[in-house]
N, C-alpha and C positions, 0 to 999 in steps of 0.2 A: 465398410465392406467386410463380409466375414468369408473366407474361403473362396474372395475371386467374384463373388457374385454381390450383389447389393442387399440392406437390409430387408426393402420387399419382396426381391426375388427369393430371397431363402425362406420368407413367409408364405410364399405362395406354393413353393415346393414341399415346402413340412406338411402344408392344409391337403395339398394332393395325396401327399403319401400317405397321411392319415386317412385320411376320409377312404382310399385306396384299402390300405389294410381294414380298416370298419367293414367295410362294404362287404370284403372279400373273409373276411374272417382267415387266413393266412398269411404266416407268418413274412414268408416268403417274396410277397409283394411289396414288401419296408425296402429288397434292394432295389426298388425302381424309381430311389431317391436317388442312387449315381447317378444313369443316365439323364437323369431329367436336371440334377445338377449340370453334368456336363454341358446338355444345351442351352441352359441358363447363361451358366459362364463364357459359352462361345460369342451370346448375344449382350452380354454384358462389355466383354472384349471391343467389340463393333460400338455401341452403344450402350456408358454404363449409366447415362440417366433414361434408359426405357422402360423400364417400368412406371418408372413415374412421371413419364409423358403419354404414357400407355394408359394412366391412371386417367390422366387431365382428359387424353381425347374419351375418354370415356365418359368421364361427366360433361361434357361441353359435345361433340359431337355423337356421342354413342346414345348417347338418352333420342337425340334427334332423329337415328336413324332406325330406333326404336316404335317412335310415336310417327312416324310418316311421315314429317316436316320436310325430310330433306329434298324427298320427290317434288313434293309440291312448292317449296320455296326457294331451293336449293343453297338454302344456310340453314345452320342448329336454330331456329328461332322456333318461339310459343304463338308468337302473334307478331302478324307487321303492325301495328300500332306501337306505339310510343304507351307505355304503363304508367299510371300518376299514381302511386305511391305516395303515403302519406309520410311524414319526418317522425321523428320519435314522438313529438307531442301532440300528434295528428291533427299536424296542417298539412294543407299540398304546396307543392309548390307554384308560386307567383307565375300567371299567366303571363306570358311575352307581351309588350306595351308592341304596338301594330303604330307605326307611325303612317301617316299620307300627308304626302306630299303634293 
């Protein structure tokens, strides 16, 4: 943790504030790393692994509710099928032996 906040959250707040000053070409907007500190650190306080469960649902549900899965399936998924995926040496995997009885 540096200053109360977590290592992403201060990453994400420098990328703000820069991009912030870039954009705006004044100086003046570098102090709206306080506040934006402060509200980091309050959410940090509550929850200091949010970020990086903020990250997770991002990649696992956020992509999903990007590409329109979530409506239609209502889980993060690409496909209801089962994917056969080759091993490193490119075989697949042994089909299931089907017994009857």
């Amino acid at each position: 943790m540096l200053f109360g906040v977590t290592y992403s959250a201060m990453l994400v707040n420098v990328v703000m504030t820069m991009e912030t000053f870039i954009v705006t070409r004044n100086l003046a907007w570098l102090a709206i790393f306080i506040p934006i500190h402060a509200l980091f650190y309050l959410v940090c306080v509550v929850e200091p692994r949010f970020f990086d469960l903020f990250q997770l649902w991002g990649k696992t549900r956020g992509i999903a509710l990007l590409a329109g899965n979530v409506r239609f399936w209502r889980a993060g998924s690409y496909s209801p099928l089962v994917l056969d995926l080759p091993y490193e040496r490119g075989r697949h995997r042994a089909a299931p032996e089907r017994v009857i009885v």
